[in-house]
C-alpha positions in Angstrom: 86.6 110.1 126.2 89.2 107.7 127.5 89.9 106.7 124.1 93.5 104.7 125.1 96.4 106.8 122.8 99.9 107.8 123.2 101.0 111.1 121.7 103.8 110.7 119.0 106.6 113.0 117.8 108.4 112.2 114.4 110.3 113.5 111.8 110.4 113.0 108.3 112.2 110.5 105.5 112.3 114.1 103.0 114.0 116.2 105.9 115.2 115.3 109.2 114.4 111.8 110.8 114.6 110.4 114.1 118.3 109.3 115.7 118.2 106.8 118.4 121.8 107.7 119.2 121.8 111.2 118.9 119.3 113.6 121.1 118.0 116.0 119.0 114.3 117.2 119.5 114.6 119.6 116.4 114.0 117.0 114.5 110.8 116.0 116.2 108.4 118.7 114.0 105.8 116.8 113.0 102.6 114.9 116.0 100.3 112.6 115.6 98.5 109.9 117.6 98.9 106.8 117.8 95.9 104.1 119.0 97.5 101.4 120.4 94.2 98.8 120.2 93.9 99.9 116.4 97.8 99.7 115.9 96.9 102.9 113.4 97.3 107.0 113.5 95.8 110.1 113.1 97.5 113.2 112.0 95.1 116.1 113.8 96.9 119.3 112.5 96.7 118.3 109.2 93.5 119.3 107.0 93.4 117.2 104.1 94.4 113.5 106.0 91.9 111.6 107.8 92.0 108.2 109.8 94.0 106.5 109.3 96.3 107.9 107.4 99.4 110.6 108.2 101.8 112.3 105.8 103.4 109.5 103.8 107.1 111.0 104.5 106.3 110.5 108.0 105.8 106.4 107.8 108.8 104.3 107.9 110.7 107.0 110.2 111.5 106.7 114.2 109.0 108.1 116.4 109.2 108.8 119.8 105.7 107.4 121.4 104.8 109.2 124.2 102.6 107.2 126.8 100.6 108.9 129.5 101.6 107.8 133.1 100.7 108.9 136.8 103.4 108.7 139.9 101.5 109.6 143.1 100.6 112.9 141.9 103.0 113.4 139.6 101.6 112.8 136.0 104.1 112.6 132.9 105.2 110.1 130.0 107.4 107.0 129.3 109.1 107.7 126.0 109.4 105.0 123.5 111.1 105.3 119.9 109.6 103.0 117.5 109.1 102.7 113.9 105.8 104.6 112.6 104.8 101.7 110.3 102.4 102.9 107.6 99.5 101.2 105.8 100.5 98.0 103.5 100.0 98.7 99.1 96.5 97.0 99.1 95.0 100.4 100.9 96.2 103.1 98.2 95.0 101.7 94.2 94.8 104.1 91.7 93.1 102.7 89.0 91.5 102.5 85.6 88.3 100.4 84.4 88.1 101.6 80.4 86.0 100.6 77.7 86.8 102.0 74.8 85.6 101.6 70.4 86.3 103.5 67.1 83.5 106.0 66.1 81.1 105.2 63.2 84.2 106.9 61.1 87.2 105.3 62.6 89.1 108.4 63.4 88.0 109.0 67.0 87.9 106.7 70.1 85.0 107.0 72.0 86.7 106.5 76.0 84.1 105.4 79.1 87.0 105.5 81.6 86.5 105.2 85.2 89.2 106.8 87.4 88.9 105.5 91.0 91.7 106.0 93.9 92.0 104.7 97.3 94.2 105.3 100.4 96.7 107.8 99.9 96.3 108.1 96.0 92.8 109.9 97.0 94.1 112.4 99.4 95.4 115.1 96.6 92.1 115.0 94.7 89.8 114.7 97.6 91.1 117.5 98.8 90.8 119.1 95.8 87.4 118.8 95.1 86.4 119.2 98.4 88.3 122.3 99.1 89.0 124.2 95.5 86.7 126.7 93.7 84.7 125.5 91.2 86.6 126.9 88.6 89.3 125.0 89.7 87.5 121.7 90.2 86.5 122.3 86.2 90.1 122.5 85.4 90.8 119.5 87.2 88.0 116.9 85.4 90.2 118.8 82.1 93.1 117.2 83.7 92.1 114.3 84.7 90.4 113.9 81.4 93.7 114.5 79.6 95.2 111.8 81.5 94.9 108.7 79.5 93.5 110.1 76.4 95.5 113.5 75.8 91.9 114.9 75.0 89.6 117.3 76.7 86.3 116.8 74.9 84.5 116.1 77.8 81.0 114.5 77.0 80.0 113.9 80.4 81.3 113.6 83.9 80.6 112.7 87.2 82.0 112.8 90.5 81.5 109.5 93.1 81.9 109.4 97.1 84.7 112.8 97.1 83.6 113.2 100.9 86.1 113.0 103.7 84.3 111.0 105.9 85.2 107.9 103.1 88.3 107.7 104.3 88.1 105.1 107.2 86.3 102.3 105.3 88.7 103.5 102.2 85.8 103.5 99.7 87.2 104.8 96.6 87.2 108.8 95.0 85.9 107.9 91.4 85.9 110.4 88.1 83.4 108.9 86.0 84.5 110.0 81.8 83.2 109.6 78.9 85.7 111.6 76.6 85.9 112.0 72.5 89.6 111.0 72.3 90.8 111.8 68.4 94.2 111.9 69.6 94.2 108.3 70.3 93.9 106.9 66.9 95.9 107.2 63.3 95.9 106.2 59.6 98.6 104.1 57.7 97.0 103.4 54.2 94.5 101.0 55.0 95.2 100.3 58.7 94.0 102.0 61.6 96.6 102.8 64.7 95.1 102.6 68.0 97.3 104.3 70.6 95.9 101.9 73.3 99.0 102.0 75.7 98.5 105.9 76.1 95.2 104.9 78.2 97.2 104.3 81.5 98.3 107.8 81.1 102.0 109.2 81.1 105.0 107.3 82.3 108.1 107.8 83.9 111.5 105.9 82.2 114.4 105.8 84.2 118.2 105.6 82.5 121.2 106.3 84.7 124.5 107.5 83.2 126.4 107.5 86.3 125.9 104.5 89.2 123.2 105.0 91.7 123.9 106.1 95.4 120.9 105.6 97.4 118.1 103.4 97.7 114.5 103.7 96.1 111.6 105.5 97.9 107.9 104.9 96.2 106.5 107.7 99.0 104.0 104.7 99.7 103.2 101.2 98.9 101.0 101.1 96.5 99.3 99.3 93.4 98.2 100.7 89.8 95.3 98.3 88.5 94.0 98.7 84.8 91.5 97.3 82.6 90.8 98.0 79.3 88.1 96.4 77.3 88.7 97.6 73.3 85.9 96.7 70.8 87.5 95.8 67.7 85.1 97.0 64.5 83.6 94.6 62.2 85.7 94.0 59.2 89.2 94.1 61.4 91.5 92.1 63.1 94.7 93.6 65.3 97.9 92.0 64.1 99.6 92.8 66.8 98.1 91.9 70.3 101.0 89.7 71.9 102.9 93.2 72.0 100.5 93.7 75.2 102.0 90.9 76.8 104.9 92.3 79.1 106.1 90.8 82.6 109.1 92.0 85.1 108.7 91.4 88.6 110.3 90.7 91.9 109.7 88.4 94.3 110.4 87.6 97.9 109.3 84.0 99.3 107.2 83.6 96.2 105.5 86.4 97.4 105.4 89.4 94.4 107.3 92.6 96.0 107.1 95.0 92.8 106.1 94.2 88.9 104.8 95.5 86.0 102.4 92.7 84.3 99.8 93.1 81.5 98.0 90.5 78.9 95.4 90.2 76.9 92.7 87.8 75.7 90.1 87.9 72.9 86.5 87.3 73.7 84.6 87.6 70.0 85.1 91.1 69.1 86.2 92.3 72.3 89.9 92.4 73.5 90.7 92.4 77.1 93.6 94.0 78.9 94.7 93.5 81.9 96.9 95.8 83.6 98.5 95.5 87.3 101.9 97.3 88.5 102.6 97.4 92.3 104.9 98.2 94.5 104.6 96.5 98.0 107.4 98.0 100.4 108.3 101.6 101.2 111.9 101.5 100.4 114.1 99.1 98.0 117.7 98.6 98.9 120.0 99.8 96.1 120.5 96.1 95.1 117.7 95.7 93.3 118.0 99.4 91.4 118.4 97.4 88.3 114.8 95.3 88.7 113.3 98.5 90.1 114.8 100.5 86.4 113.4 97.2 84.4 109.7 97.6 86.0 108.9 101.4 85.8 110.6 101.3 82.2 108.3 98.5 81.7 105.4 100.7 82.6 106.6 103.2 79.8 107.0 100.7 77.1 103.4 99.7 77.7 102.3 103.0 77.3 103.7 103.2 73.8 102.2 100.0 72.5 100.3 100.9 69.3 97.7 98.8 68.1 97.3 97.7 64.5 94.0 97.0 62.9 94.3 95.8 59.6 91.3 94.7 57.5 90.4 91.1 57.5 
């Protein structure tokens, strides 16, 4: 089709990578191509990627880029080891749109969460639904349910754009949810707990007892975007809403490279969340281990924020 591409070789940052100095093709296990006009890849032998995306262990490794080339009528390559540069944190989102309010009894939160995931955060659960049984694309809406409201009173579902072919314009996978969630809310006298930091699902804290050796890996760049629109019911106020209010980041040139950063504001009844974590390079150098253990613990404290309604 003389389609213009050079044929690349690479390794992998979980395994064995690349050496400039050292010549070692058993480290070269992994091919993809590389299309030079599109400065992007596609990695053919493997089933569940798609344009343009490649195994994420294989970005920010040495490749050696093989281009095509004809002497007289001897045809061969012109090897070339580059980096294999990977796509930048605003292709993979996962994220979470919520709306959520008490029942008429105020012991159950009724959750209309929409899960949608972009870039590489699609590939697993594309894959998944596109390939798995039915029984196991069940058990995974059970999962996925669980994730954000620890229930799995499903009330209805629905599954948006899980096709491959919605990779190259990066059009989001979306679980729609509406889920019956009595796990999320508690009683203390006369004041209702509302477990709304639980709706960004499960999170990671990080404590280190002895110094740390390497540097960070996030596997990608990526961002985590969250809304969350709570009604608060008539006859209540929350007496606690600046606990939502949580920033750490770091920056580079003014430029944001990793944070954690949520607030709030109250529009009449309704309290608005906001919700953004993201993490813009590949790899952190050890340096900034201690801003990097202050943002994902920041992400856990969030998730244990606890809302208190109290009568007015």
């Amino acid at each position: 089709m003389n389609v213009e591409h050079e044929f690349v070789l690479c390794g992998s940052r979980q395994d064995y990578a690349i050496d400039r100095a050292f010549e070692n093709w058993n480290n070269c296990d992994n091919q993809v191509i590389y299309f030079p006009k599109l400065k992007k890849f596609i990695a053919p032998t493997l089933l569940e990627m798609r344009y343009p995306l490649i195994h994420p262990e294989w970005i920010g490794t040495n490749g050696i880029f093989c281009k095509g080339t004809t002497i007289g009528t001897f045809t061969t390559a012109i090897a070339d080891i580059r980096r294999i540069n990977g796509e930048d944190c605003s292709w993979s989102n996962n994220n979470i749109d919520a709306k959520i309010s008490l029942n008429a009894t105020l012991d159950s939160l009724m959750v209309h969460t929409r899960q949608s995931y972009t870039g590489y955060s699609s590939i697993y659960y594309r894959a998944s639904f596109n390939y798995g049984t039915d029984d196991e694309q069940r058990q995974m809406i059970k999962e996925m349910a669980k994730f954000g409201t620890n229930s799995e009173r499903v009330v209805n579902s629905k599954i948006e754009n899980k096709e491959m072919e919605h990779f190259p314009d990066n059009k989001p996978f979306v679980l729609d949810l509406v889920v019956n969630a009595s796990e999320l809310v508690d009683r203390a006298g006369n004041k209702i707990l509302v477990k709304i930091g639980e709706i960004i699902g499960p999170q990671a804290e990080m404590y280190q007892e002895k110094p740390r050796q390497f540097d960070m890996d996030v596997n990608y760049p990526h961002a985590l975007i969250r809304t969350i629109e709570f009604v608060i019911p008539k006859g209540y106020k929350i007496k606690n809403p600046d606990d939502l209010n949580i920033k750490k980041v770091v920056e580079d040139n003014g430029q944001v490279t990793m944070g954690f950063e949520s607030s709030y504001k109250l529009e009449g009844n309704v309290l608005k969340v906001s919700v953004r974590e993201q993490y813009c390079n590949l790899l952190y150098p050890l340096s900034l281990y201690s801003d990097f253990q202050k943002i994902i613990n920041a992400a856990a404290d969030f998730n244990k924020i606890i809302l208190v309604l109290e009568p007015q």
